[in-house]
N, C-alpha and C positions, 0 to 999 in steps of 0.2 A: 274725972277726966277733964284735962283740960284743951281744949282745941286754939291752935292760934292760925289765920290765915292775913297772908303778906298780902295785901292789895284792895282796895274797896267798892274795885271798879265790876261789871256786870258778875264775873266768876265768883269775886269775893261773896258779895251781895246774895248770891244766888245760895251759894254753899254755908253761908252764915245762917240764913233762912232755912235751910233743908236742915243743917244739923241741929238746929232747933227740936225741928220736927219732929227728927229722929232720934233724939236726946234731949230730954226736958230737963236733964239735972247737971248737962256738962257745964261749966268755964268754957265761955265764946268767945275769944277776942279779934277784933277787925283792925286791921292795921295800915293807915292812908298816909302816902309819903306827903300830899297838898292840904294846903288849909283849908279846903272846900269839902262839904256836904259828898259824898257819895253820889259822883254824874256819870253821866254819858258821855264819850269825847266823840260821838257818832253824832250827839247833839248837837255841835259845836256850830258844824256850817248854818241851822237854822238859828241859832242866837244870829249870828252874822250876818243872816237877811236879812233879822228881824220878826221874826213869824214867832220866836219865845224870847222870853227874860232869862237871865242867869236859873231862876227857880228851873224854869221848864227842863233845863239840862240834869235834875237832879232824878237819882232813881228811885229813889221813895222819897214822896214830896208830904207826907204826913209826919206834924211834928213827932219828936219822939218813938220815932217806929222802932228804933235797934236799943231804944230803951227799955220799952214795953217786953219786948222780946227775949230783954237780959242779954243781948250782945253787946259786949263793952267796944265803943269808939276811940282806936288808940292812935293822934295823929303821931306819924315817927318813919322814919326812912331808916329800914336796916342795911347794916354796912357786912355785917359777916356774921357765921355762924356757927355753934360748937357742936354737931352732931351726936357728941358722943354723949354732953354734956346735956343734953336738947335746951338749948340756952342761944337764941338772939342776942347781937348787941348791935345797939340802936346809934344812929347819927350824935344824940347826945349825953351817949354815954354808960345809958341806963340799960340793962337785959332785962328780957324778956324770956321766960319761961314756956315750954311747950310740954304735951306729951305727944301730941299728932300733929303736924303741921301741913297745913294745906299754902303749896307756892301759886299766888295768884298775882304776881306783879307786874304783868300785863310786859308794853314794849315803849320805849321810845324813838323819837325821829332821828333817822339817820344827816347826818351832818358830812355831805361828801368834804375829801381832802382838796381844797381849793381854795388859792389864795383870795381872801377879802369875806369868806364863810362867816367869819363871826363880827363884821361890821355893823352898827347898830341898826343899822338898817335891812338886815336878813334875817326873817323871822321865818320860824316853824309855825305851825297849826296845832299843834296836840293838847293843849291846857286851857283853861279858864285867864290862867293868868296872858297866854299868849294870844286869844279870843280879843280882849280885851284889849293890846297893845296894836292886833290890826285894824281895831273897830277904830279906834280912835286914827289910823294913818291913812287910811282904805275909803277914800272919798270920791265923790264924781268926781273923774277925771284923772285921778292919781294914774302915774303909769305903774303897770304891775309888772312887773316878770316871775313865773312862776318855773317854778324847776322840778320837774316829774309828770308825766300825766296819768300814772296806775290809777288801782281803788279810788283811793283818800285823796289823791291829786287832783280827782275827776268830780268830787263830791266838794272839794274845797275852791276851784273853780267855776262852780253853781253860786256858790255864796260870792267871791268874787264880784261876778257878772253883776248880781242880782247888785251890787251894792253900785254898780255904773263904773268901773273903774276900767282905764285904756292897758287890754290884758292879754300877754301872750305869752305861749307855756312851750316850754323847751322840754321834749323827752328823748332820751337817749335813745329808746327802743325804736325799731323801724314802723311803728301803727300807736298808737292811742290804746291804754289799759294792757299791752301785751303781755298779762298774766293770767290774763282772763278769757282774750278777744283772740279768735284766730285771726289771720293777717286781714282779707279782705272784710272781716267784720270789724276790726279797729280801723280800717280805712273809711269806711263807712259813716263810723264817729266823727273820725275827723273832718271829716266832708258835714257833717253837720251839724259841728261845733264853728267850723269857720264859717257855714252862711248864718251864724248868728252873733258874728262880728268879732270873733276868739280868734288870736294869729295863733296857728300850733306849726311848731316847727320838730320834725322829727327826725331819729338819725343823727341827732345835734346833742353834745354834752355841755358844758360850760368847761371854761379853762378860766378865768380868772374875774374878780368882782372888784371894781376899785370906784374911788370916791371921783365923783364929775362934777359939771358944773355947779353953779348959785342955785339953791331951796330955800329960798327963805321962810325959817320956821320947822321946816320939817322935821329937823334932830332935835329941836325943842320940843317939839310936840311927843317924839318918838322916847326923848330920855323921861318926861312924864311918864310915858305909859308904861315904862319897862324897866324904871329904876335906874338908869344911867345917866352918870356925870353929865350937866347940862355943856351945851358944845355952844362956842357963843358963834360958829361960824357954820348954819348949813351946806349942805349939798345934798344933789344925786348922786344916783352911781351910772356907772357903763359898765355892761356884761358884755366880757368878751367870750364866744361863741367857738367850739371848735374847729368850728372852718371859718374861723378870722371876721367874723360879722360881730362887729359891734352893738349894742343895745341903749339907748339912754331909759334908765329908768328911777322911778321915786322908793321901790319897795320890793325887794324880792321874796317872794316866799317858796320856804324847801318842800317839798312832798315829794322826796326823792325813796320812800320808802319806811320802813320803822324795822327793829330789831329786839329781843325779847330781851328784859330785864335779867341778866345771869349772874352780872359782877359779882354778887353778895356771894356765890356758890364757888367760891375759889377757894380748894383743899378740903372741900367739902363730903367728899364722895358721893355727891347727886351729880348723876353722870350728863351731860350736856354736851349736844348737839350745834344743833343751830338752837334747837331752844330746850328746854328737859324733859330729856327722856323719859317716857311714862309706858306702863302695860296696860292690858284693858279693864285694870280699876283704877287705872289714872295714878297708881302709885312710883315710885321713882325707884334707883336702884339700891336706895337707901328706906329701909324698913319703916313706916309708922310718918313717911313724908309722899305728900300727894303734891300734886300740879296740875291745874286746870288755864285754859284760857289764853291769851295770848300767848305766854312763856311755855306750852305745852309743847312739846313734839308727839304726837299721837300716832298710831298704826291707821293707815287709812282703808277704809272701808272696802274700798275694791279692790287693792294692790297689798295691803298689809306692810309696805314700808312705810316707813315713820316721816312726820310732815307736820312743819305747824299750818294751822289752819285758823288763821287767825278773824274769827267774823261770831257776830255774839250769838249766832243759836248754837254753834256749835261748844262755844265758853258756857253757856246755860244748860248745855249736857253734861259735859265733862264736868261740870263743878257739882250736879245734884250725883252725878257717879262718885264721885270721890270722897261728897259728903256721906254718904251710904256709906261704904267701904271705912271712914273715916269713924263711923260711930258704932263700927262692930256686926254691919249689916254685910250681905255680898251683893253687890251690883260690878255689870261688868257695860264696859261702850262696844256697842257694835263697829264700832270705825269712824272716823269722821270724815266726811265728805266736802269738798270743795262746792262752795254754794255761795255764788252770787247774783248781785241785784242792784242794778246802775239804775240812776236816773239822770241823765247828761243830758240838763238845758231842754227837760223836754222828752228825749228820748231814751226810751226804755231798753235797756238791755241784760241778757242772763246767760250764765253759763253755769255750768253741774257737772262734777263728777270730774272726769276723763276728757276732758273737751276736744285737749289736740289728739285725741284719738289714736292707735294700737295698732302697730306693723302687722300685713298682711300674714306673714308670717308666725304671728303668733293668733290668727282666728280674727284679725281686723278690719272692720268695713266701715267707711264714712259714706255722706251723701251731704250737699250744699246746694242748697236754695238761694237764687238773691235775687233781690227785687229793687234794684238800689233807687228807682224813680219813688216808691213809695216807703224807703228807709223801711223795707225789711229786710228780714233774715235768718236763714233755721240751717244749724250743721247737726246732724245727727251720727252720733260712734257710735258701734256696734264692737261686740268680741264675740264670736260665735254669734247666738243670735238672743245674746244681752244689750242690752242700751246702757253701753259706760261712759257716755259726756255727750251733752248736749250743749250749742250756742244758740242765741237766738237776740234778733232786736227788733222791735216793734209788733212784738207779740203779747201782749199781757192780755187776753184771757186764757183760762187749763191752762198756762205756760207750768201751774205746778206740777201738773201730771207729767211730765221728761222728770221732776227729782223723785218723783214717786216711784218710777219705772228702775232711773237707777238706781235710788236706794235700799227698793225691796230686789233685787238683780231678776227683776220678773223675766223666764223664759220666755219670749218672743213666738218662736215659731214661724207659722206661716208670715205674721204680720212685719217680721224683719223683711223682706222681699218687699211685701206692701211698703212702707216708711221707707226704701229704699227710692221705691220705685215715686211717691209721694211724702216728703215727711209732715208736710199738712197733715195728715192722718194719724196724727200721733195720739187726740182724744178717743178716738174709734178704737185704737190698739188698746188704749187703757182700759177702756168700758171693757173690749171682749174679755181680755187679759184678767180682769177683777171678777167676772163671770167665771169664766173657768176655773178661778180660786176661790170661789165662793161654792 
């Protein structure tokens, strides 16, 4: 049996190793579109501080690990695929063979339509290679403009700061992370990302990036780091704003979002979403082909509609499900759930499950706490008397016990009324709640 998985990023990694486990005599092959070792792109902002080396971003940093293991390392970008044929072909030419194939090709940055987007001076975050092309421009004092402030926007403006640079982030959305953060908890953010010297402007798109005055150096610096034609004349840019506000700046970076790697699946019949479609052994609608991880659209845990969920515990389930399933085993995913974990300049914030919470009409009850003099905050959802989304910021102790609650859909009871009536007492509901199932 031969197993091939597209990606070598946390899913791949994960599912390469289980099917080992679970198959000591199959063909393993690992397949990485970069020239780099098998990382972490969650790494990235800490290379950027400073706080690790290139190595540190690697997910197995012992030599020879996928050797030892007899997973064969195939660097190679595939461009399309013969289903029927179960035959890969590869960016240069060559196929690749399968009998089960696991899709783990994770997502790239989204690149909004806006003129001046691909100016040598607008850089994404998601590679090694692009780490690298900021480190070198991204100096005390450079001016930043960053575009997005979700997840990765909020995680990649840490590294930012950290490096000293003059930094302000344009996000479309009306609050700061509003994928995660209900409104008055992304306001909250934002309030305390600007008293730490970040402009965030929000409600605000870009409409246009063009080349501004004299840099001297800059595109010199910039065509080093990134492969580009040396330009024997620098500049800045000026970001024009959608309500007409100009920007002078040295550098913009996108964190407008990311999108699941599908291109390759075109006439494929692996049927795709937003990202591919999978059941609950992670398989697609094409027999003897899985997907984990980014590019997954999965059944969600509470609602049963399909959703990528793109954040690595849930890529480290879905990929040891599929490698199960993959080597003749039955494993099935209970759902995946919405789970996040911010740490913005400082401040800690979470959200789980259902967060924006469930029309009254269908068994919906919320409850918000705010403390905004002491940058907290707890929203608690209910459906009947389930706990399906939790927000919270400046809570990090039991803050696990809310995903406990919703991911095991622990019946409540009395203690929904309590938590209504206090949701500080959400550890007390857990203990009782773990007692009575015990």
């Amino acid at each position: 049996m031969k197993h091939v998985i597209i990606g070598n990023g946390p899913a791949g990694v994960v599912a390469a190793e289980a099917l080992r486990k679970a198959d000591a005599a199959a063909e393993i092959v690992l397949i990485g579109a970069e020239p780099e070792p098998a990382y972490s792109r969650m790494a990235i902002p800490y290379l950027l501080e400073g706080n690790i080396d290139e190595s540190g971003t690697w997910l197995r940093k012992t030599e020879g690990h996928f050797a030892r293991l007899r997973i064969r390392e195939l660097q190679a970008r595939v461009v399309s695929m013969n289903t029927t044929q179960r035959k890969l072909l590869l960016a240069d030419g060559q196929f690749e063979t399968y009998d089960r194939l696991l899709i783990a090709s994770g997502s790239h940055p989204v690149r909004p339509s806006i003129p001046g987007i691909d100016l040598p001076q607008v850089q994404t975050c998601w590679t090694l290679a692009d780490a690298r092309a900021i480190a070198s421009l991204a100096k005390p004092g450079t001016r930043v403009l960053q575009l997005g402030a979700g997840f990765i926007g909020c995680i990649i403006m840490e590294a930012l700061a950290a490096r000293g640079v003059e930094l302000t982030v344009v996000e479309m959305g009306d609050r700061m992370v509003p994928r995660m953060m209900t409104p008055k908890a992304g306001g909250m953010i934002k309030q305390w990302v600007e008293s730490k010297g970040v402009r965030v402007l929000t409600g605000k798109g870009v409409q246009r990036i063009a080349p501004a005055g004299a840099n001297p150096g800059l595109l010199d610096r910039l065509a080093q780091a990134v492969g580009v034609g040396a330009k024997s004349e620098a500049s800045g840019l000026t970001v024009t704003l959608s309500d007409g506000e100009a920007l002078g700046c040295d550098l913009v970076i996108v964190a407008a979002g990311v999108a699941p790697n599908v291109g390759f699946l075109e006439n494929t019949g692996v049927q795709v979403a937003k990202g591919v479609l999978v059941d609950s052994r992670m398989q697609t609608t094409v027999a003897g082909i899985y997907a984990a991880g980014d590019v997954a659209e999965a059944p969600d845990l509470l609602t049963g509609a399909h959703l990528v969920a793109a954040i690595q515990p849930n890529a480290a389930d879905q990929a040891r499900v599929a490698a199960l399933n993959m080597a003749g085993r039955e494993a099935q995913l209970p759902g995946v759930l919405a789970i996040n974990v911010l740490d913005t300049l400082g401040l800690v914030s979470t959200s789980f499950g259902q967060w924006w919470g469930e029309t009254a009409q269908n068994g919906g009850a919320g409850t918000e706490l705010v403390d905004s003099a002491n940058h907290r905050y707890l929203s608690l959802q209910f459906k009947d008397d389930v706990l399906i989304g939790a927000t919270s910021i400046g809570h990090t102790e039991h803050v696990g016990v809310l995903r406990g609650l919703i991911q095991t859909r622990t019946r409540l009871g009395s203690w929904k009324d309590a938590l209504l009536k206090d949701p500080n007492c959400y550890m007390a509901a857990y203990l009782a709640s773990a007692q009575r199932a015990a």
